[in-house]
N, C-alpha and C positions, 0 to 999 in steps of 0.2 A: 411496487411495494403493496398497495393496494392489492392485487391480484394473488400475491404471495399469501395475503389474508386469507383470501375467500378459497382459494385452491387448499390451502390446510385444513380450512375450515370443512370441506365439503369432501377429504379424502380422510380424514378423522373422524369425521361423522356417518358418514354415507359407505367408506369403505373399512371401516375400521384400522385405517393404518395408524401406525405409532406417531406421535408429533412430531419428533425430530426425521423420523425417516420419510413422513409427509412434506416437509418441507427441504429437505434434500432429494426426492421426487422434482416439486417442483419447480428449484433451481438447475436441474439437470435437462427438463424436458421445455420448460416457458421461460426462465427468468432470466437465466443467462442470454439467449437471443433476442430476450425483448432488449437488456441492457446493451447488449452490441447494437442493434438497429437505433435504438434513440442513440447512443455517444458518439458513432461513426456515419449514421446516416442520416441522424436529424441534425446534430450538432456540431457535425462535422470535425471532430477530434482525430487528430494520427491515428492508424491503424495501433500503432503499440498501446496508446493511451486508450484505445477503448478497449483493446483485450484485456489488457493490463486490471482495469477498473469491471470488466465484467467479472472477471477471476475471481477480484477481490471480495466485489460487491455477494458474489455465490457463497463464501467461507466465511463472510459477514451473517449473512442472513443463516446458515445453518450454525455458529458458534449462537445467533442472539435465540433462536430457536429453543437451544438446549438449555441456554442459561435460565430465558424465561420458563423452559418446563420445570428444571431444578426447582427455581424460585417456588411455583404453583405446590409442587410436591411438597416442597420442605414447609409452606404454610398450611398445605394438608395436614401436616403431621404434628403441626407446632401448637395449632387450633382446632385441631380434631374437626373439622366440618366434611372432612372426605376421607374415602378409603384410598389406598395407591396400592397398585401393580409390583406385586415384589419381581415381575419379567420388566418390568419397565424401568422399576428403580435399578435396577440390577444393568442395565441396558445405558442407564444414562450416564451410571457412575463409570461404567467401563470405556465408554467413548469420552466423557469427559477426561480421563485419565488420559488419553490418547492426544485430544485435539488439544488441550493446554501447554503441553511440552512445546509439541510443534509446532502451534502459533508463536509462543515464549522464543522458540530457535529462528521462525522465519521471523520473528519481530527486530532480535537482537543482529539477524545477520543483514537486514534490509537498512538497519540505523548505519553497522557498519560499513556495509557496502557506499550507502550515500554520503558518510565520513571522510572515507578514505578516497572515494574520489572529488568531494569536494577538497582534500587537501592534496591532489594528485593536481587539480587543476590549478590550485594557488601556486602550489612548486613548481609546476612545469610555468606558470604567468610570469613569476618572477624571474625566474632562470632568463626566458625568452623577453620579456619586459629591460632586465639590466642588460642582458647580453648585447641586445639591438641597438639600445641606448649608447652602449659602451662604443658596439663599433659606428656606428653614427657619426658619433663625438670624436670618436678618431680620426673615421673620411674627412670630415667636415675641418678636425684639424689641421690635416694637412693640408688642405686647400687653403688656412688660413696662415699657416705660415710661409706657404713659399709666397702669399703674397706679403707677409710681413718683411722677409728676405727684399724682396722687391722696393717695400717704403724705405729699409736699411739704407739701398744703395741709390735711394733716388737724394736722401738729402746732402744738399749739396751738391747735386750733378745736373748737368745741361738739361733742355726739354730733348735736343735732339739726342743725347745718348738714351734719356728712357724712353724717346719710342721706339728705338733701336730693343733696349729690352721686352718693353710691352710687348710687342710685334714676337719675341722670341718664347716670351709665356706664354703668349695664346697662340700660338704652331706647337708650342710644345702638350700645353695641358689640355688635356680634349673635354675635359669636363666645363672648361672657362669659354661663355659664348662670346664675351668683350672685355678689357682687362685696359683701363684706363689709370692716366697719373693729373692730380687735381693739386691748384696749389692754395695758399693758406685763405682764399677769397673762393674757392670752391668752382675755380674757374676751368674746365681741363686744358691741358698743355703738352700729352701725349697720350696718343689714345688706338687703340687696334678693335677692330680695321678704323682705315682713319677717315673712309668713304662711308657710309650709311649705306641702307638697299635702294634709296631715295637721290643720289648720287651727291647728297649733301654732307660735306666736311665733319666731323666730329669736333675738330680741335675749336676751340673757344668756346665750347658749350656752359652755359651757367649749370651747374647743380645746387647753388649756395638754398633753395628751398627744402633741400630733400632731408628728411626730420631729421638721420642717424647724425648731418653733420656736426649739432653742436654737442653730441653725445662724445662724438669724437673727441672734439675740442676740451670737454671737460674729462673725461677719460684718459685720453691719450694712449686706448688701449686697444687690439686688435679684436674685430667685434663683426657678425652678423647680421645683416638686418633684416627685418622684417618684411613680411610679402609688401613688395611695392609693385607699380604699374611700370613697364619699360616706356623711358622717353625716348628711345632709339630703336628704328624697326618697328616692327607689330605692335604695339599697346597689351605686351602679354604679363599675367605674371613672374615676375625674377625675384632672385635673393642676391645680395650684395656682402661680398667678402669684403671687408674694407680691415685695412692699419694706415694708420697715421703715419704721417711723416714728421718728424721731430727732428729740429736744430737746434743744436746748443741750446735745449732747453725747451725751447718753444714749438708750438705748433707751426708747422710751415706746409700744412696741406695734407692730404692723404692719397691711397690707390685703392681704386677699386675694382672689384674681380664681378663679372655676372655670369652669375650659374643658372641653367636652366632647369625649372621642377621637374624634366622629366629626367633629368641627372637620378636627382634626390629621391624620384620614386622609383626608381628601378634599385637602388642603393638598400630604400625602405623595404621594397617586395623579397630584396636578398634576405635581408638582413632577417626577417622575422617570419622567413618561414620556415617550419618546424612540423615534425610528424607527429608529434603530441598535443599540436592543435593547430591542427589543419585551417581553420573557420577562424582562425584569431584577426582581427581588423584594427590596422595599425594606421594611426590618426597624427602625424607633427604639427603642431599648434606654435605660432612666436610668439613673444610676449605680448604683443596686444591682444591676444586669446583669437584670431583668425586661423583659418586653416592653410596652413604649409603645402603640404601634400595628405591625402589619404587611400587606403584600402577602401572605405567604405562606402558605398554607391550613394550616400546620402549628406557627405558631406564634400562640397568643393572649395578650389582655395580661393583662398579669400574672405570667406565666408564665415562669419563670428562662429565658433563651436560653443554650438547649445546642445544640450541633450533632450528627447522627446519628454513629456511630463512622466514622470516616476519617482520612486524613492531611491534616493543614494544613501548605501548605509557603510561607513568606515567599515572599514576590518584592520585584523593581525596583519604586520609587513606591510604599511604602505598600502594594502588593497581595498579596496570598495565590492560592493553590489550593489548593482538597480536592478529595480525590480518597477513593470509597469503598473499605474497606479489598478487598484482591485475593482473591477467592475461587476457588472449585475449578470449574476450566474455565473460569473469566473471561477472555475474549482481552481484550489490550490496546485496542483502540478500545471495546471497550464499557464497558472501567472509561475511558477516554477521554469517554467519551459521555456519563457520570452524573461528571463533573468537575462545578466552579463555581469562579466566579472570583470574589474577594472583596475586596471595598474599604470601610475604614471610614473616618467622618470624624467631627469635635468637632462636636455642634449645641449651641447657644444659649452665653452664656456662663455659667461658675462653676454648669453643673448638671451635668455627668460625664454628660450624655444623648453617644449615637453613634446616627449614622447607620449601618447596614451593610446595604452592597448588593450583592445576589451576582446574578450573571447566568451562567447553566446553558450548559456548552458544546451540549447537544444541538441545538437550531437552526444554529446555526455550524457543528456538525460534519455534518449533514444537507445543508447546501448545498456543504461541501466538498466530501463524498463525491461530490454530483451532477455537480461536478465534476470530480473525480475518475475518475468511471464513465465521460465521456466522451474524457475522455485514454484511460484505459484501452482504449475502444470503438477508438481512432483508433491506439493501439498495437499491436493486437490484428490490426484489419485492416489494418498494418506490416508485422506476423510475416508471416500466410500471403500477402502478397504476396511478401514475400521466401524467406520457402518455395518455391513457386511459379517466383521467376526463379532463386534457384540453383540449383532441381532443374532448370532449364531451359539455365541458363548451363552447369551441370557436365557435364550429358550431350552440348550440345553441344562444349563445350570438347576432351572426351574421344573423340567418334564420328571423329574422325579413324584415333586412336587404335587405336580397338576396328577401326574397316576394315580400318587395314593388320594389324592382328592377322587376321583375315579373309581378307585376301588373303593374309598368306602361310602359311596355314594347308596342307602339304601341298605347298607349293611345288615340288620335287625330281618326285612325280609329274605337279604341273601341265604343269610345264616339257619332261617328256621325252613327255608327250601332247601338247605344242604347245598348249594351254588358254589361250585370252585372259585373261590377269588385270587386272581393272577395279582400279586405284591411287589414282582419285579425288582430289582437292587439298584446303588445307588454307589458311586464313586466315593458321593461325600458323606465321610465319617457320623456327621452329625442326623445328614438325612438318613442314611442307613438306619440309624439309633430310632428314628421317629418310625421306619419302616417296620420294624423289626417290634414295636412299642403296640405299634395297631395291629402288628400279626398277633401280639400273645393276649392283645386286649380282647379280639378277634376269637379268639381260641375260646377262651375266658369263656364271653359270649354264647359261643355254641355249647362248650359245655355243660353252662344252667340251661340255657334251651332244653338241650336231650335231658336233664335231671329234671327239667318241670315237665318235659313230656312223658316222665319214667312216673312220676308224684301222678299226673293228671289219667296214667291209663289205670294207674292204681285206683285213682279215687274212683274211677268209670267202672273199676270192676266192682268194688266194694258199692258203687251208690246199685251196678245191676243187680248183686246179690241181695240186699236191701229192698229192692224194686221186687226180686223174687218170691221172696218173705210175706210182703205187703198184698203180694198181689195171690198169696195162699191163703192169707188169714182173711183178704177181702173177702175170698171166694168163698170161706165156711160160714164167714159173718151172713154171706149172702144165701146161703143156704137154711141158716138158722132163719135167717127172717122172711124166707120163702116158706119152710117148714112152719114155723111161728104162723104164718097167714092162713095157710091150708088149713093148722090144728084148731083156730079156736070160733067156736058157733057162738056164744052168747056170754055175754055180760051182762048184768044187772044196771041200775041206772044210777047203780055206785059206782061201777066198774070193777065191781065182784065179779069173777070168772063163775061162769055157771054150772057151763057144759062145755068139756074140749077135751080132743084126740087123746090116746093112750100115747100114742108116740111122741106128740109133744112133751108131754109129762115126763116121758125117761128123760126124753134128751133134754131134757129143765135139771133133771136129778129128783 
C-alpha cells in the first residue's frame, strides 16, 4: 500500500498520467504480485486464498482510487480552491458509472453465493446427521433385541439350556464377540465361548462391579453401555448389549452381548458417507461424554470429547459452528476456513450415546473461492475495459473542445494576418453551437479589422495630402524668408527700414 502511494504519486506527477488510470497501472504491473508473494509466499495462505485476495485487493485499491479522486474534485468545486479537468471529470463519472453496478452485482452475488451454500451445507448436515443417527439406532436395535429375546427366554430356564442358546447366538450373530447369561447377584451362569484365550472357564465370573448393573436393576430396561475395559481376553474396549431378566416381577439377573468397536465403526463409516460431504467426521460419544468410536484422527475411544479452544455458536435446526479462537494477524477467511459445522443426534434408546458430526468448511470454502476468482477474473477484465472506453469516450467527448481552444488561441493576430482557421465540427449539439458561436464572433472580428484597415488607409491618405499642403506652403514660407533676407540692407536703430530691394517690396505688396 505504501508503494501504491509513491508509484501514483510519481506517475501523476512526473508522467502525467490521470489518477485513477495511475493507479490501475500500478496494480496491474507491482501490486498484485507483491500481494501474491507476501499471502502465498510469506504467509503461506492456500493458493485460492491468495489469488482470491490479490484480485480483490487490485479492485479495492482502483474503486478507493476513484472515490478519493471524486472526493478531491467535488471539494474543488464546492470551495473553489482549484480548477478541474472537464476530460477528467468526464472520465471519472463514466467509469464510476460502470464499476458501481458491478461491484453492487459481484457484491450481491458473492453474499449469495456464500448463503446458499452455507445453507446447502446445513441441509445436506442434517439430512446425513439424522439419517446415520437413524440407521445407527436401528443396527444397534436390533442387536438389542435379539438380545432382549434371549433375557425372555432365559427366565425361568435352566443355566444348561442357556448356554445351549448363548452358544447359538454367538454362532449365529457375527457382530456378538461373547454373549453371556448373569443371574440376579451378577454372577455368570452361561457364558459363549465358555473357555477364555487364557484356557480359563468363563462360568462363575463375578460382574456384580460393572456400573450399568444397578442401572439395570432400577430400570428393568434393555440398555447399552458405555465404553468399558473387556475383563475377558485382551483388556480392549467393548460395548455391552445387556436386557434384564425379569421374574414374576422382579429382577432375576440379566444377558449380556459384547460388540466389538470395530463392528460399530465400520457401521459408522457406512452410514455417513455421502457425496455431499465427502470430509464430514463422525464422532459416537456415550453418555459419560467418552469416545465411542470415531472418523477423526484426533479423537480415540475412550477418551473424554473435548473440542480444541474455539467458539461454539448455536444455529437454526439443532446446529452449531466453531469457529478457532481469532488470533494475531488471522484475516477473516482463514479463521473462516478452519470453521466446522456441527450437528448432534440421540443414538439407540435409554443409552445418552450422541451422534456428532462436524463437516469442516475448508473444501466448501476452496470451491467457493474458485469461484469466486473467476467472477473476480471477469470483474477485473470489466474494469480495464472500462478504463479503456472512458479514457476513450472522455478524450473524445472533450477534443472538440480542446480544438476550438486551439483555434482560438491568439485569434486577434490570426485574424489581422488573414490566417485560415480550421473550426472543425462537433457531434454534440451543444458543442456545435459554441463552434459555430466563435466562428460568427470570428467573422465579426475580421470584419472591423478590414473596416479599421479601410478607416486607417483613408486617414493615411488624407494625413499624406495634408502632409502635401504643408510641405508647399512650408516651402514659399521658406522662400519668402530667404527672399526677405537677401532684400533688406539697413535698419535704423529703431528698426525703421531704410534701404531694401525692389523685389522685396512687390512681393510685400
Amino acid at each position: 500500500l505504501t508503494a501504491e502511494a509513491v508509484a501514483v504519486a510519481a506517475l501523476t506527477r512526473l508522467r502525467r498520467v490521470e489518477f485513477v488510470n495511475a493507479d490501475a497501472i500500478y496494480w496491474c504491473v507491482l501490486g498484485m504480485p507483491l500481494v501474491f508473494l507476501f499471502y502465498f509466499g510469506v504467509m503461506h495462505l492456500p493458493l485460492s486464498n491468495a489469488t482470491l485476495t490479490m484480485l480483490k485487493q487490485a479492485l479495492n485499491g482502483i474503486t478507493n482510487a476513484l472515490v478519493a479522486r471524486l472526493l478531491c474534485v467535488g471539494a474543488s468545486i464546492v470551495w473553489r480552491r482549484g480548477r478541474v479537468s472537464l476530460r477528467e471529470l468526464t472520465f471519472n463519472v463514466l467509469f464510476l458509472f460502470v464499476l458501481l453496478p458491478s461491484l453492487g452485482l459481484i457484491a450481491a452475488q458473492s453474499r449469495r453465493s456464500r448463503a446458499e451454500l452455507d445453507l446447502r451445507i446445513r441441509e445436506a448436515l442434517v439430512d446425513a446427521g439424522d439419517g446415520a443417527a437413524a440407521r445407527l439406532t436401528a443396527f444397534l436395535t436390533s442387536h438389542v433385541e435379539r438380545v432382549s429375546a434371549l433375557a425372555a427366554a432365559a427366565s425361568g430356564a435352566s443355566a444348561a439350556a442357556m448356554q445351549i442358546e448363548v452358544e447359538e447366538l454367538n454362532s449365529i450373530e457375527r457382530d456378538f464377540q461373547r454373549v453371556g447369561v448373569h443371574d440376579k447377584n451378577a454372577i455368570v451362569v452361561a457364558f459363549s465361548p465358555r473357555i477364555d484365550a487364557n484356557g480359563v472357564s468363563n462360568l462363575g465370573r463375578d460382574m456384580s462391579d460393572r456400573p450399568y448393573v444397578a442401572r439395570l436393576r432400577q430400570t428393568r430396561e434393555p440398555m447399552l453401555s458405555d465404553v468399558i475395559i473387556s475383563r475377558i481376553g485382551a483388556p480392549d474396549p467393548i460395548i455391552g448389549v445387556l436386557a434384564p431378566v425379569v421374574t414374576n416381577g422382579r429382577f432375576d439377573g440379566y444377558v449380556s452381548a459384547t460388540m466389538r468397536l470395530a463392528t460399530i465403526t465400520e457401521e459408522l463409516m457406512r452410514d455417513v458417507t455421502s457425496p455431499t460431504l465427502p470430509d464430514a467426521r463422525a464422532t459416537l460419544v456415550d453418555g459419560n461424554g467418552r469416545v465411542v468410536v470415531s472418523r477423526d484422527p484426533r479423537y480415540a475411544s475412550m477418551q473424554p470429547f473435548t473440542r480444541p479452544p474455539g467458539d461454539l455458536t448455536a444455529l437454526d435446526g439443532g446446529l452449531a459452528q466453531w469457529l478457532p479462537p481469532l488470533k494475531r494477524r488471522m484475516s477473516t477467511s482463514e479463521r473462516w476456513r478452519e470453521a466446522v459445522y456441527v450437528h448432534e443426534s440421540a443414538v439407540g434408546a435409554n443409552s445418552g450415546w450422541r451422534l456428532i458430526l462436524d463437516v469442516p468448511v475448508q473444501p466448501f470454502q476452496l470451491a467457493l473461492y474458485e469461484s469466486f476468482i473467476w467472477v473476480l477474473v471477469q470483474l477485473g477484465a470489466v474494469v480495464l475495459l472500462a478504463l479503456a472506453l472512458a479514457t476513450l469516450v472522455s478524450r473524445r467527448f472533450v477534443s472538440s473542445l480542446e480544438h476550438l481552444q486551439g483555434a482560438t488561441a491568439g485569434i486577434p493576430g490570426r485574424l489581422s494576418e488573414h490566417e485560415a482557421i480550421g473550426w472543425g465540427r462537433s457531434a454534440v449539439v451543444e458543442f456545435q453551437a459554441l463552434i459555430d458561436n466563435s466562428r460568427a464572433t470570428a467573422a465579426a472580428l475580421a470584419a472591423k479589422f478590414d473596416e479599421v484597415r479601410r478607416l486607417n488607409a483613408h486617414l493615411e491618405s488624407d494625413v499624406a495630402a495634408r502632409t502635401r499642403e504643408l510641405s508647399v506652403e512650408s516651402e514659399r514660407l521658406q522662400t519668402i524668408l530667404q527672399t526677405a533676407s537677401d532684400g533688406i540692407h539697413i535698419l535704423d536703430e529703431h528698426g525703421r527700414l531704410v534701404q531694401c530691394s525692389d523685389a522685396f517690396l512687390r512681393m510685400l505688396g
